[in-house]
C-alpha positions as CSV (number, residue, x, y, z in Angstrom):
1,X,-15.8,32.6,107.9
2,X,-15.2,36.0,106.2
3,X,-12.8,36.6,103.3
4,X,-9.8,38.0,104.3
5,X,-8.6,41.1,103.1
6,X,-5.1,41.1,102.2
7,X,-2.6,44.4,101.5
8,X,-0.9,43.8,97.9
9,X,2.4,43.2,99.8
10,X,0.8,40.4,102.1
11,X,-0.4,39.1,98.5
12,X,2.7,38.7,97.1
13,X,4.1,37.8,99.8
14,X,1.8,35.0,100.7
15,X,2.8,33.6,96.8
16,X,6.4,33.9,97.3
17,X,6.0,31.4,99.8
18,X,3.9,28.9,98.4
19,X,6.0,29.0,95.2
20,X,9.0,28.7,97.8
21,X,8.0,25.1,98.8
22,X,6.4,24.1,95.9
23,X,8.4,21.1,95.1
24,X,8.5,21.0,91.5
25,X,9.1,25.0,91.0
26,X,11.8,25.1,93.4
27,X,14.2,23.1,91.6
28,X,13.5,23.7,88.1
29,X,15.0,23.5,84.8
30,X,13.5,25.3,81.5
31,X,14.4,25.2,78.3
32,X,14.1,28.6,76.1
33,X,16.0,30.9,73.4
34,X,17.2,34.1,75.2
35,X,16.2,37.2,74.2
36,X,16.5,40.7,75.2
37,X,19.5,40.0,77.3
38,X,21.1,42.5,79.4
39,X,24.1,42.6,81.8
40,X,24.4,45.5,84.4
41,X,27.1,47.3,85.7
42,X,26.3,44.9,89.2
43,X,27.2,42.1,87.6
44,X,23.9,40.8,87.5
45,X,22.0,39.8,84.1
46,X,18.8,39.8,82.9
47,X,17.0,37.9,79.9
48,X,13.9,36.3,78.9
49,X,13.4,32.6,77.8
50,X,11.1,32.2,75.5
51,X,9.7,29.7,73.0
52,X,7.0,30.0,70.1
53,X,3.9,31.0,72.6
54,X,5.4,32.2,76.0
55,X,7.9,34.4,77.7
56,X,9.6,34.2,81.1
57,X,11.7,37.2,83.0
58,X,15.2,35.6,84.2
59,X,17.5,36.9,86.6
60,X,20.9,35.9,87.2
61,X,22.8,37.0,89.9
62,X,26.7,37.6,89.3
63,X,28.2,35.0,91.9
64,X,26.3,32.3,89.4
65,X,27.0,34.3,86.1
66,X,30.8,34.4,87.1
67,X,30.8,30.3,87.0
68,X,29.6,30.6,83.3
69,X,32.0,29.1,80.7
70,X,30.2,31.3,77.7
71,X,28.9,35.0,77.1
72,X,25.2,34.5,76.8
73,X,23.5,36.4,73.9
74,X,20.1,36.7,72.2
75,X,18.7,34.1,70.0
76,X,20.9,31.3,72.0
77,X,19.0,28.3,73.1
78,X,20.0,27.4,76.8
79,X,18.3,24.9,79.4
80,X,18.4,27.1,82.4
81,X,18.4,25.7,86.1
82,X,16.8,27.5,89.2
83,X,13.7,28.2,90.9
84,X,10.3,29.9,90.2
85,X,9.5,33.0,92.8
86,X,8.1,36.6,93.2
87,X,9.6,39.5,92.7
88,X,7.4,41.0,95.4
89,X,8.2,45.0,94.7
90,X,6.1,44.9,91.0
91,X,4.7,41.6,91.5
92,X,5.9,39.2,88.5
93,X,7.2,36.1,88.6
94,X,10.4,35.0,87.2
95,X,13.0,32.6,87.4
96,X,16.1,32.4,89.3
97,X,18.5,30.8,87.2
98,X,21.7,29.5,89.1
99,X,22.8,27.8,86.1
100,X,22.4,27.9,82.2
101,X,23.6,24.8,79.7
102,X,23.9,26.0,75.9
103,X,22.0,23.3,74.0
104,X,21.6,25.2,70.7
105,X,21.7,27.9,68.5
106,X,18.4,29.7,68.0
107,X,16.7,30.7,64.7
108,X,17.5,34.5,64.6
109,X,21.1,33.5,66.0
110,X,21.9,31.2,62.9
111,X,20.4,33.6,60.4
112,X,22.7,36.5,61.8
113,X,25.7,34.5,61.5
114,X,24.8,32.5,58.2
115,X,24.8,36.3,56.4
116,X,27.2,38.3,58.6
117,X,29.6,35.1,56.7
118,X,28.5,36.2,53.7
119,X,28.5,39.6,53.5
120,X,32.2,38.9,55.5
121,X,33.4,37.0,52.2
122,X,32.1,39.9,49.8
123,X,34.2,41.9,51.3
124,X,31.5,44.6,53.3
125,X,33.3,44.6,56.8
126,X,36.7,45.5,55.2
127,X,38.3,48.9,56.5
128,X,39.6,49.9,53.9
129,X,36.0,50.0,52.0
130,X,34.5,52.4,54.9
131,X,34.5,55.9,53.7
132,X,35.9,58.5,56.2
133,X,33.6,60.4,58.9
134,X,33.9,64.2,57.8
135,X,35.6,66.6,60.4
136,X,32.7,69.2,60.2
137,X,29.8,67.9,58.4
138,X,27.8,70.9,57.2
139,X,24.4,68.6,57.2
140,X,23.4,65.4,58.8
141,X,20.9,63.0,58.0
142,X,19.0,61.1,60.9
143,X,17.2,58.0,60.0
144,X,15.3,56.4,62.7
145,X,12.4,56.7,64.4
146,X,10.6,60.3,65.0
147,X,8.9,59.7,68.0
148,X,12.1,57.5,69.9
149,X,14.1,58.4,72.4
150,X,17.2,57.9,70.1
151,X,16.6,60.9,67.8
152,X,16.3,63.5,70.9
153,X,19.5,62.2,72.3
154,X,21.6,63.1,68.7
155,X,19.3,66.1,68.3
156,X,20.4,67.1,71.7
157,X,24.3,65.7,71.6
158,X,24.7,68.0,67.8
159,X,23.4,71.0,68.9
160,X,25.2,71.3,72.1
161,X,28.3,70.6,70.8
162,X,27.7,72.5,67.8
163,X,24.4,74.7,66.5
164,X,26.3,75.9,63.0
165,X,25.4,72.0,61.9
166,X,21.9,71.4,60.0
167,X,19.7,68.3,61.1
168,X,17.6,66.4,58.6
169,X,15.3,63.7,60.1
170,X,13.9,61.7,58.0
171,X,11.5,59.4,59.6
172,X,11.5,55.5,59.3
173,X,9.9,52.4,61.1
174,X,12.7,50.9,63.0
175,X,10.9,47.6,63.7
176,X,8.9,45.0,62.3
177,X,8.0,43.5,58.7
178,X,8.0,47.0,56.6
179,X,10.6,48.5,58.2
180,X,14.0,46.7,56.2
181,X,12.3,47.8,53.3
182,X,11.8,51.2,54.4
183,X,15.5,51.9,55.6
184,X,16.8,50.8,52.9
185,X,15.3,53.4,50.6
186,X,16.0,56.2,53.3
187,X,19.2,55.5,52.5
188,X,18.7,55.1,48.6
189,X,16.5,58.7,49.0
190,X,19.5,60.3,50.8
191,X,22.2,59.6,48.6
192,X,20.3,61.6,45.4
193,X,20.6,64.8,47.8
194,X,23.5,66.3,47.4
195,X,23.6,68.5,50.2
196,X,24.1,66.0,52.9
197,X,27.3,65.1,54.1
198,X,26.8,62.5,56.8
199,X,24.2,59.5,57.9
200,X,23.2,58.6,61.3
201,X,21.4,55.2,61.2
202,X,19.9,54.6,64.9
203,X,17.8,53.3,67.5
204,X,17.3,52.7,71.2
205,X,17.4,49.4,72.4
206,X,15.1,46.3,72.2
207,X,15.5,42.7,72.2
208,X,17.2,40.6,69.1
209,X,13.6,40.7,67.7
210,X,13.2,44.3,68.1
211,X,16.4,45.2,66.3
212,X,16.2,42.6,63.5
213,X,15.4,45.0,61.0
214,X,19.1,46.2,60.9
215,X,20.0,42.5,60.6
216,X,18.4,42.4,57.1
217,X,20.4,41.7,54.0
218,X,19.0,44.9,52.3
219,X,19.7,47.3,54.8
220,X,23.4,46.1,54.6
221,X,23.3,46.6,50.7
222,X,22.3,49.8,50.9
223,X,24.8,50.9,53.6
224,X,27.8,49.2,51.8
225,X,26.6,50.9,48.2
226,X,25.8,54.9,50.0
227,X,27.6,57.2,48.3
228,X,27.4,58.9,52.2
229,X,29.4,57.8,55.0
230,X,27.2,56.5,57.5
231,X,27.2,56.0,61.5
232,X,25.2,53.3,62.9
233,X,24.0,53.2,66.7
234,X,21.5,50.5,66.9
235,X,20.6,49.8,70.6
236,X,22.9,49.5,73.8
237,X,26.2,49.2,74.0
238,X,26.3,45.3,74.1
239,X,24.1,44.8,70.8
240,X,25.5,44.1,67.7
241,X,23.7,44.2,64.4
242,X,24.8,43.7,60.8
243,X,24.2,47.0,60.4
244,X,27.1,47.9,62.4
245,X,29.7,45.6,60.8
246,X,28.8,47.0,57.4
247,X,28.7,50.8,58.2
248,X,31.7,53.3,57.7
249,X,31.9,53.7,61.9
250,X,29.8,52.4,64.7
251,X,28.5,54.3,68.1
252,X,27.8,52.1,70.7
253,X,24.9,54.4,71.8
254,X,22.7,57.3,69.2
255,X,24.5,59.6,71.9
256,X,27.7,58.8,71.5
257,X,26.9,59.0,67.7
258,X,26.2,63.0,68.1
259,X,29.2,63.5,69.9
260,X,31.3,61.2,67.0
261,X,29.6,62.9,64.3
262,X,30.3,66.4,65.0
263,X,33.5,68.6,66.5
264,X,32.6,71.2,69.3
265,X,33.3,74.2,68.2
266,X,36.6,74.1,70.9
267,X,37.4,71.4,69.0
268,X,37.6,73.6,66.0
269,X,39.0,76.1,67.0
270,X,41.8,74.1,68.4
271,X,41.9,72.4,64.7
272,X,42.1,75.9,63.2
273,X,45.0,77.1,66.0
274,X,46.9,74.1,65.2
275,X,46.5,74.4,61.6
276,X,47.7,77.7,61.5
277,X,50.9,77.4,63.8
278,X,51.8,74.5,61.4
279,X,51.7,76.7,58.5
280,X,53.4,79.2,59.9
281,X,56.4,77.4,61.3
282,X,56.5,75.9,57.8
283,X,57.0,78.8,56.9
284,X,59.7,80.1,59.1
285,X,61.2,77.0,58.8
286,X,61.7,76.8,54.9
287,X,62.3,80.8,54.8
288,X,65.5,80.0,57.9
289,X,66.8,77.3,55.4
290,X,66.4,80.0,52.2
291,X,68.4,82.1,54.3
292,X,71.3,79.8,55.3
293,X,71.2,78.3,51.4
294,X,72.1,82.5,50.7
295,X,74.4,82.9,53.0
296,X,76.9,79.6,52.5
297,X,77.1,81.5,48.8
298,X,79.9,83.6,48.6
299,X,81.4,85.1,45.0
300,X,83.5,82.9,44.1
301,X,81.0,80.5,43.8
302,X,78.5,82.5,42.6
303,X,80.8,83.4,39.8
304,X,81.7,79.5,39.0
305,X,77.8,79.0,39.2
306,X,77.4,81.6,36.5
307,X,80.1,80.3,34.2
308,X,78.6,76.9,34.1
309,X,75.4,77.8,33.3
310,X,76.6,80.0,30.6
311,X,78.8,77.3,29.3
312,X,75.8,74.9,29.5
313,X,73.4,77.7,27.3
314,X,76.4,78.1,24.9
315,X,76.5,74.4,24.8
316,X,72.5,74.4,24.0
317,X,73.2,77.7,21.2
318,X,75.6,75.3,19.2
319,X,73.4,72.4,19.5
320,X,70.4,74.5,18.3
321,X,72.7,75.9,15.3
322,X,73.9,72.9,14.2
323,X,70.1,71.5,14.2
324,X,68.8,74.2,11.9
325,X,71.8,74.6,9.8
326,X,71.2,71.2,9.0
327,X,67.2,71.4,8.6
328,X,67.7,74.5,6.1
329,X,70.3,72.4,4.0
330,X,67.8,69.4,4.0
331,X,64.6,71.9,3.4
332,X,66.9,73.6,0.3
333,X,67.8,70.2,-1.5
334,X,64.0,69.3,-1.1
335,X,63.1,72.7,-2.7
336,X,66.2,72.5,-5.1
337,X,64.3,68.9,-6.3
338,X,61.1,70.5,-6.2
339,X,62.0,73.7,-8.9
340,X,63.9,71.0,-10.9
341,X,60.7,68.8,-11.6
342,X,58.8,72.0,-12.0
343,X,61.3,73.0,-14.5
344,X,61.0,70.3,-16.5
345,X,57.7,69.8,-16.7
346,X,57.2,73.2,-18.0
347,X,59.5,72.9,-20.5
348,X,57.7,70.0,-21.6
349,X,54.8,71.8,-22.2
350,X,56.9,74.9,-23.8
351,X,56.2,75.3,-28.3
352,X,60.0,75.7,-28.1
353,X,60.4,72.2,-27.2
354,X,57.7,71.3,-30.1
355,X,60.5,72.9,-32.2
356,X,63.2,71.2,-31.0
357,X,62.0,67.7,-32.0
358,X,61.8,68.7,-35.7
359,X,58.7,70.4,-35.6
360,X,57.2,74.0,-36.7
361,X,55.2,76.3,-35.5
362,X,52.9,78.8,-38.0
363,X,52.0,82.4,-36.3
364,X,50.5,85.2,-38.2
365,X,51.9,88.4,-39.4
366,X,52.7,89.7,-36.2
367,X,53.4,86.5,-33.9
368,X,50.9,87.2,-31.8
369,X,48.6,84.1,-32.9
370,X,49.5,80.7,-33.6
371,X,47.1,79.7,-36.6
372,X,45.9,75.6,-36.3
373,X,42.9,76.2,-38.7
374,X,43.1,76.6,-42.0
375,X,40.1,78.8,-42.0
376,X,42.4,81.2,-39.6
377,X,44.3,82.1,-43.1
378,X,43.6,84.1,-46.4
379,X,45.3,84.0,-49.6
380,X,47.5,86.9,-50.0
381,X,48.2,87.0,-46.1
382,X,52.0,86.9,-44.7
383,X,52.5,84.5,-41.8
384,X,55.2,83.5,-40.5
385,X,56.7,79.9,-40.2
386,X,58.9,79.5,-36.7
387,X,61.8,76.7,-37.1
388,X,64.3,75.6,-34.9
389,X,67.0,78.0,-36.2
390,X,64.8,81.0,-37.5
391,X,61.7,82.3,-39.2
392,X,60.3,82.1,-42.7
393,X,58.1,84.9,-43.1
394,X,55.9,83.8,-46.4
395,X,52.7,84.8,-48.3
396,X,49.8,82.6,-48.4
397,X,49.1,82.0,-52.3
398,X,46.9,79.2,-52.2
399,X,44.9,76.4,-49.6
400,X,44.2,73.1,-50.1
401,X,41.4,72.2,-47.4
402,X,41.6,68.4,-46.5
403,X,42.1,65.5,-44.1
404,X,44.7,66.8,-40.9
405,X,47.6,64.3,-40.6
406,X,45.8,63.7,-37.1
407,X,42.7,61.9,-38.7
408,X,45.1,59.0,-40.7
C-alpha cells in the first residue's frame, strides 16, 4: 500500500478529528498563569496559559466569557476547562476554554500589586503631584524603541497635527533584563537638557512579560522625580503598567499620545481667536464701566470730592507741622545740651580758670609767651605777672634755680 498524499487542509483536518474524539483532550481541564491576554471588539478573548516550560494559545468565545464572574488579566493563575482542537486555517492547536476557575495569583501579578501599594502610600499616583502637559511644547522627547512600530505612530500623529514641533528620539531597549536600567537614565539624561519640554515614554504591545520593564521600581523613580512632564503609552488600551500610574498623563495607545501631546495648529489658532476676543471684550467691558463711573459724576459732586480731599491734605499738612515742630524743639534742647558740655569743658581747660582758683600766670614782656622754665628768663628782663584782678609788670633781678613745687 502506497503513502497517501494528503493536501495541508486534509492534514489538518484529518487531526481536528482525531483530537475531536480523543477522550481525554476533549474534556479537559489545564492549569496555567495567563499571559498576553487580549479581548476583541467581538467579544471574544484570547490568552496563553502557560507555566515554567510551555505555552498554550486559548480561545474563549463571548457566550462563555459573558458567564465569567471576574475580568481575566495577565499573571493570573486560572484552571481553565475545555477541549484541545485545530485551528485548521494556520494550523496550531489550542484550547477551547468554556470555562476558567481563578485559583491564584501569579508571580508577576503579586509583584505588580505588592509595589503599585507602595509607591500608592508614598504618595506617586497623587494628582496633585503630576506636573501639567504644556499647550504647545516646543520639543519632545521620545523614549522607546527606534526600530518599533510605536515611535512611527507619534512621529507620524506630531507632525500631522503639527510640523513647527521638534522630535528628539532617543533610543532605549523597551524589554528584557537591561532595559529598566536603561529607561531610567533616559529619563535622568533628559532632564539635564534644558531645551525639552515634554516626555513620551512608549511602546507597542506585548504580554505582561514583555512590558515588565515599565513595571520596575526604578523606572517609576525616575518618572515621579523628572523635572519634565511625562506621557506614558505602554501597550494596548487594556494594559496597565506602573509606569502609567506614576506618570503626569497616560495614553492608552503611543498614537493617542501624539495627538495628546500636541495642539493642531486649528487648535491654536482657535486658542489664539479666543484669547484675543477675551481680551478685547475685557477691554470694552472695563472701558463701558469707566465711562458710566464718568458720567454718574456731576459737579456738585465733583466739587464735594475735591473739598474732602483737600480737607484730608490740610489735615496731613498740620499733622506733618506739628511732627517737625516738635522734632526741631527736641533736636535744639539736644544741641542746646551739647554746646553747654562743650562750654564747660573748654572753660576748664581755659589759663583764666587757672587764675580764678588762686593761681598766676607769668608771660613775658609782651604777653605773647607764657614762661614755665626758669631758663626762659634773664636778669634784667620785664615780665609780666597775670592775677586774677590785674597785671604786675616786674623786672627780673635775680634766679634761684631749684626743686619745682611739682617734684615734693
Amino acid at each position: 500500500m502506497g503513502i497517501k498524499t494528503l493536501t495541508v487542509s486534509e492534514l489538518n483536518s484529518y487531526l481536528k478529528r482525531i483530537l475531536m474524539y480523543d477522550p481525554i483532550l476533549n474534556n479537559i481541564m489545564i492549569k496555567g498563569e495567563i499571559s498576553n491576554f487580549k479581548l476583541h471588539n467581538s467579544g471574544h478573548c484570547y490568552f496563553s496559559l502557560k507555566d515554567a516550560n510551555s505555552k498554550l494559545r486559548c480561545v474563549m468565545f463571548s457566550n462563555d466569557f459573558r458567564k465569567l464572574k471576574f475580568m481575566p488579566e495577565d499573571g493570573m493563575n486560572v484552571i481553565a476547562k475545555g477541549y484541545i482542537s485545530i485551528y485548521e486555517r494556520n494550523g496550531e492547536y489550542q484550547l477551547y476554554v468554556s470555562s476558567l476557575e481563578q485559583v491564584g495569583l501569579g508571580k508577576l501579578y503579586l509583584e505588580f500589586e505588592k509595589l503599585k501599594e507602595i509607591l500608592y502610600k508614598k504618595g506617586y499616583f497623587d494628582e496633585n503631584k503630576k506636573k501639567p502637559i504644556p499647550f504647545f511644547p516646543r520639543k519632545i522627547a521620545v523614549v522607546t524603541s527606534p526600530t518599533g512600530a510605536a515611535v512611527r505612530d507619534v512621529i507620524s500623529v506630531v507632525t500631522r497635527r503639527n510640523n513647527l514641533v521638534d522630535i528628539l528620539v532617543y533610543p532605549v531597549l523597551v524589554q528584557g533584563e537591561k532595559a529598566p536600567l536603561k529607561i531610567s537614565e533616559a529619563i535622568e539624561e533628559l532632564n539635564n537638557l534644558d531645551y525639552v519640554d515634554l516626555i513620551i515614554l512608549t511602546r507597542g504591545g506585548g504580554s505582561i512579560e514583555e512590558l515588565w520593564a515599565f513595571n520596575e521600581e526604578i523606572v517609576a523613580e525616575s518618572i515621579f522625580h523628572s523635572r519634565i512632564p511625562i506621557i506614558s503609552a505602554i501597550g494596548h488600551e487594556t494594559d496597565f503598567t506602573i509606569s502609567d500610574f506614576v506618570s503626569d498623563l497616560r495614553a492608552p495607545t503611543p498614537s493617542a499620545a501624539g495627538e495628546i501631546a500636541v495642539p493642531s495648529l486649528n487648535e491654536v489658532r482657535n486658542a489664539v481667536d479666543y484669547s484675543y476676543n477675551n481680551l478685547k471684550n475685557n477691554m470694552v467691558n472695563r472701558l463701558s464701566n469707566l465711562t458710566d463711573n464718568l458720567n454718574s459724576y456731576n459737579e456738585d459732586r465733583i466739587k464735594r470730592h475735591l473739598f474732602y480731599k483737600i480737607k484730608e491734605e490740610q489735615q496731613t499738612l498740620d499733622h506733618m507741622y506739628t511732627s517737625i515742630k516738635s522734632n526741631i524743639k527736641i533736636e535744639y534742647t539736644v544741641l542746646k545740651e551739647i554746646l553747654t558740655s562743650l562750654g564747660d569743658n573748654l572753660n576748664n581747660l581755659s589759663p583764666l580758670s587757672t587764675i580764678e582758683r588762686g593761681y598766676s600766670i607769668l608771660m613775658d614782656e609782651n604777653k605773647t609767651k607764657t614762661i614755665s622754665n626758669i631758663d626762659d628768663v634773664h636778669i634784667g628782663d620785664n615780665v609780666n605777672i597775670m592775677v586774677k584782678n590785674g597785671t604786675l609788670r616786674c623786672i627780673v633781678n635775680d634766679k634761684m634755680k631749684g626743686e619745682s613745687i611739682f617734684d615734693k
